[in-house]
C-alpha positions in Angstrom: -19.3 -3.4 -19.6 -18.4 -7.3 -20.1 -20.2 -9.7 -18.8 -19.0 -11.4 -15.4 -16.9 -13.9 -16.3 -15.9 -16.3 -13.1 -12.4 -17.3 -15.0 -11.5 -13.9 -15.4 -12.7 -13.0 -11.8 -9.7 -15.8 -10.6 -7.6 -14.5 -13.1 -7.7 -11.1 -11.3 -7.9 -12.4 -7.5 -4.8 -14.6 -8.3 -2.7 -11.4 -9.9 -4.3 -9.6 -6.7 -2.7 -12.5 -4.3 0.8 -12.5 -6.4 0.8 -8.4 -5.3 -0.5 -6.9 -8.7 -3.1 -3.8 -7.8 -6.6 -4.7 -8.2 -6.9 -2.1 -11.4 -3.9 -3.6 -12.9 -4.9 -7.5 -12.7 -7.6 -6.4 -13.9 -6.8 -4.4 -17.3 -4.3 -7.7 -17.6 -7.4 -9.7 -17.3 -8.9 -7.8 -20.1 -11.1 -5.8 -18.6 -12.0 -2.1 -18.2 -12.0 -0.3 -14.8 -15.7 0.6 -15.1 -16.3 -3.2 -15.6 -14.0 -4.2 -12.7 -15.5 -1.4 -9.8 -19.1 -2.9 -11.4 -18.0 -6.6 -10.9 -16.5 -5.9 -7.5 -20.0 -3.7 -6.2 -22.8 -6.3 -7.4 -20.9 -9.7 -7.1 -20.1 -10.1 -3.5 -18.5 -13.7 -4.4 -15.9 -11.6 -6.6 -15.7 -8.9 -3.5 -14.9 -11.5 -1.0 -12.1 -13.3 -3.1 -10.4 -10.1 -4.2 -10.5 -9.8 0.2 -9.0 -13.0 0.0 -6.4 -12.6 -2.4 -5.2 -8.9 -0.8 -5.3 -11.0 2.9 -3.2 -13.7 0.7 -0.7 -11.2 -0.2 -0.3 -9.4 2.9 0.4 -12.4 4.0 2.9 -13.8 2.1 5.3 -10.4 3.1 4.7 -10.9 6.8 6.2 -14.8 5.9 9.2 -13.2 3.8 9.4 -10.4 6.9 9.6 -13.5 9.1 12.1 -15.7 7.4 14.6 -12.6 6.3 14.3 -11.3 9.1 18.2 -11.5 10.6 18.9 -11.4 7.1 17.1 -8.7 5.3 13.3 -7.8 5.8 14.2 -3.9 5.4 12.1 -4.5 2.0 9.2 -6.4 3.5 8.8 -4.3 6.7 8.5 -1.0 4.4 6.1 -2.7 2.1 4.4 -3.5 5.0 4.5 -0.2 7.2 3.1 1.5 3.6 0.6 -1.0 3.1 -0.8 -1.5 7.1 0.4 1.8 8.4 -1.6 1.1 11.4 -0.4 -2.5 11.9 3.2 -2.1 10.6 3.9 1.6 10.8 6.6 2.8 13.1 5.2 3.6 16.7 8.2 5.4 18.2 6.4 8.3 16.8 4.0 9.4 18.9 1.2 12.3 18.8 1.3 15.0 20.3 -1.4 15.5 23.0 -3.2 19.0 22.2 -2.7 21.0 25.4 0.9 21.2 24.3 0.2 22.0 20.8 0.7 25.9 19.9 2.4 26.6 23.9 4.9 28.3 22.9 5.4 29.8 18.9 8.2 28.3 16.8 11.6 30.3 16.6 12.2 31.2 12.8 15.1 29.0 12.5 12.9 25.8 13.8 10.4 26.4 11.0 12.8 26.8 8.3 14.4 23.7 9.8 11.3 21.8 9.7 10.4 22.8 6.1 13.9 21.4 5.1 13.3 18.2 6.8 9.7 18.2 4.7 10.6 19.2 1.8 13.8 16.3 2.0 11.6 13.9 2.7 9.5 14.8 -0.1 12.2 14.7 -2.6 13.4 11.7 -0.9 9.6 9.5 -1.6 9.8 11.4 -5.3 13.0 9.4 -5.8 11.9 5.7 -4.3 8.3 6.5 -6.5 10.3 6.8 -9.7 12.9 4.1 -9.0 13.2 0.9 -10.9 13.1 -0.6 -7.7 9.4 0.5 -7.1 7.2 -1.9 -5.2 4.4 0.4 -4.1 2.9 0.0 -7.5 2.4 -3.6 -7.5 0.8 -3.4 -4.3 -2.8 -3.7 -4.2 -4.7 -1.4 -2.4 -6.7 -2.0 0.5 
């Protein structure tokens, strides 16, 4: 483990802020996972700007969401619902309450519908994971 190293700690925040996860600023800081999770648990000063720099970032996509927004924020409102699901995610989906959950078993022919809407969508988040266009990866986490 390296010693903590305050340059390299805003090194990291500032990849963190630019949208860089927090494991890949920091292996482009020069620094080990082991070190980073070590930095991150014992120096709250490190903690607190990494908070920062992910608020920073989340941030900066709600102003790109704002100003493209009659233009084209499809990019930023996805990065966004994936992010924030709870702050961004789609609410036209709504649960189900339990009492009607399991009324009435489903006919053959919805269940193999349903599997082929899953198993599309699946195939559909393989593709957008394994794009060149991938943003998810540079996102940190939360």
């Amino acid at each position: 483990m390296s010693k903590y190293n305050s340059r390299v700690a805003k090194e990291i925040c500032s990849n963190v802020a630019s949208g860089l996860s927090q494991k890949d600023s920091a292996i482009l800081s020069g620094i080990n996972e082991d070190t980073f999770y070590t930095w991150r648990k014992e120096k709250s000063e490190f903690s607190e700007s990494l908070e920062r720099a992910v608020i920073q970032y989340k941030e900066s996509l709600v102003s790109k969401m704002n100003s493209f927004m009659f233009k084209d924020g499809k990019l930023a409102l996805e990065v966004l619902a994936r992010k924030w699901p709870n702050e961004f995610g789609r609410r036209d989906i709504l649960p189900i309450p339990k009492e009607e959950l399991h009324q009435k078993p489903l006919s053959e022919e919805t269940a193999q519908a349903i599997l082929r809407m899953l198993k599309a969508d699946e195939e559909r988040f393989k593709r957008h994971e394994t794009s060149n266009l991938d943003t998810t990866s540079s996102i940190p986490p939360t």
